[in-house]
C-alpha angles and dihedrals in degrees: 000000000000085000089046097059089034092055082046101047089048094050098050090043084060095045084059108050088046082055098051083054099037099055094056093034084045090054096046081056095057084057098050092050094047087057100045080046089240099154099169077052096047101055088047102055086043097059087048090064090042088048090035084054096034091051088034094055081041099058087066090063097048110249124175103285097205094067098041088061084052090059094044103047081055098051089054092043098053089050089042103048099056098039084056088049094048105055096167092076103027102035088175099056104107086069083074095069082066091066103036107086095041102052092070086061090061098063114008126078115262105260084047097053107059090056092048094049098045089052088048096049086042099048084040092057091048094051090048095056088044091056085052090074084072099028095040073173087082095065089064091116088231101063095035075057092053097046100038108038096057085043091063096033089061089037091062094033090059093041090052099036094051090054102046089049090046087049089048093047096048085045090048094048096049096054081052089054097032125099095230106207091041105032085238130138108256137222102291100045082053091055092049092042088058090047101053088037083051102062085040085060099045096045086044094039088229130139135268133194141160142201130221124200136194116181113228131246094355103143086057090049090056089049096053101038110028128266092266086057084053087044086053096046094048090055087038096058089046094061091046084055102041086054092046103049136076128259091253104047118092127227129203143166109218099179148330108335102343126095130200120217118193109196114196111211100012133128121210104256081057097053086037081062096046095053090049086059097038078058104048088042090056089045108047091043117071130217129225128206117162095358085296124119120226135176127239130192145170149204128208144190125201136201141182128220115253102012088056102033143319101237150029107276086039089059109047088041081064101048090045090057095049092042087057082047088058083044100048095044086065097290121249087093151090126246133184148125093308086057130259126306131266117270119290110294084197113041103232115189097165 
């Protein structure tokens, strides 16, 4: 999914940018801790640099990004979490418990996150209390209220904020993808769905065939009729699809009065078959708009991948052309490789 690669590509845009920062800011702290003659400090903030340059020299070459933000959230936390529990070295430790449970939302998918945040914000308060041992001046209340509520605060607000913007940019992306008027998917979230079907079928062997419909007459019968009786007809003839055929079928209007119908694991002379039936189904039921019957009929072409083309634009190019040869056979019938159909079982003259 579109989202899916969008969420992804932010979150490794944002990864990146925190290990361009990290690995100078992590060096800078090396310095500080072999001065100080913290040598537990220094190791870990060298091999922050060392993890900051390793994941930041990966990301190039397009590693997982999810992993490597797991990398990289250990390598901080376990520099973070003993310099807030040594605050005679880092007296300014405890601000840290302010950033902790935001920084996961920055780079790891949202059910990952929470988890992730909640772990860091737990494991940085217990640092913190641990650091109160030495600095007995952390426990004053109103310190611990300073420190705590806006870490929770943050902690909340990120939580919240990433899922409303992941649920407005799912919502955003569907109406892209969405055939207002139907429901439908459109042209271009067919186009991804046979992409992505495409490469399943390829890796599983296994078929792949679609269908493409063009309703028949239909100018004349917005003409006749009026364009919300075509309207009607259109969202009409969608819901008779969408019974008829099967969970894993996908269903699309690409334009005007034509659908698309991608059909996973199945050969030609199936989805052959299942047109047949989509046909006779929109025949033999009759549609109402304003009291007033009238017919509807279609036409379809069908391809397979592979015998019929090998991508997208081969493809449709093929079932287009099979579709013309319905129309052009009297319309109110299915073509494709296996030949056309037989003649109309139910007469259609909509």
């Amino acid at each position: 999914m579109q989202s899916v690669a969008s969420d992804t590509q932010q979150r490794r845009n944002a990864l990146r940018a925190l290990l361009v920062l990290t690995a100078p800011a992590a060096l800078a702290l090396t310095a500080f801790n072999l001065r100080a003659e913290a040598g537990v400090l220094s190791i870990l903030s060298i091999c922050l640099v060392l993890v900051s340059v390793a994941c930041l020299r990966a990301i190039t070459r397009d590693v997982a990004t999810t992993k490597l933000a797991w990398i990289y959230l250990l390598a901080v936390f376990g520099n973070v979490l003993p310099i807030m529990a040594m605050p005679a070295i880092h007296s300014g430790g405890a601000s840290w418990l302010t950033i902790a449970p935001a920084l996961p939302y920055l780079i790891l998918p949202v059910r990952l996150a929470f988890p992730a945040a909640l772990g860091a914000f737990a494991s940085a308060l217990a640092a913190f209390f641990i650091g109160s041992v030495a600095a007995p001046y952390r426990l004053d209340p109103i310190l611990l209220a300073h420190v705590i509520v806006p870490a929770a605060g943050l902690f909340a607000a990120a939580h919240f904020y990433t899922k409303k913007r992941i649920s407005a940019e799912k919502q955003m992306l569907r109406e892209i993808l969405t055939d207002p008027m139907t429901g439908l998917w459109n042209r271009k979230k067919v186009i991804q769905a046979f992409r992505s079907e495409r490469e399943r079928s390829l890796v599983s062997e296994t078929s792949l065939s679609i269908i493409l419909i063009d309703l028949d007459h239909f100018k004349e019968l917005n003409d006749q009729f009026g364009h919300d009786a075509g309207d009607s007809a259109l969202i009409f003839v969608a819901r008779l699809l969408e019974r008829r055929l099967r969970k894993s079928d996908i269903l699309s209007r690409i334009g005007g009065e034509e659908f698309a119908v991608l059909l996973p694991e199945t050969r030609v002379v199936e989805a052959v078959a299942l047109a047949e039936d989509l046909r006779c189904a929109l025949a033999s039921t009759e549609f109402y708009h304003d009291g007033q019957a009238i017919k509807l009929t279609l036409s379809a072409g069908i391809a397979e991948l592979g015998r019929d083309g090998d991508d997208w634009p081969e493809l449709y190019r093929a079932v287009d052309a099979h579709l013309y040869a319905s129309k052009r056979a009297g319309r109110n019938r299915v073509s494709g490789d296996l030949g056309s159909s037989p003649l109309p079982s139910v007469e259609g003259t909509a």
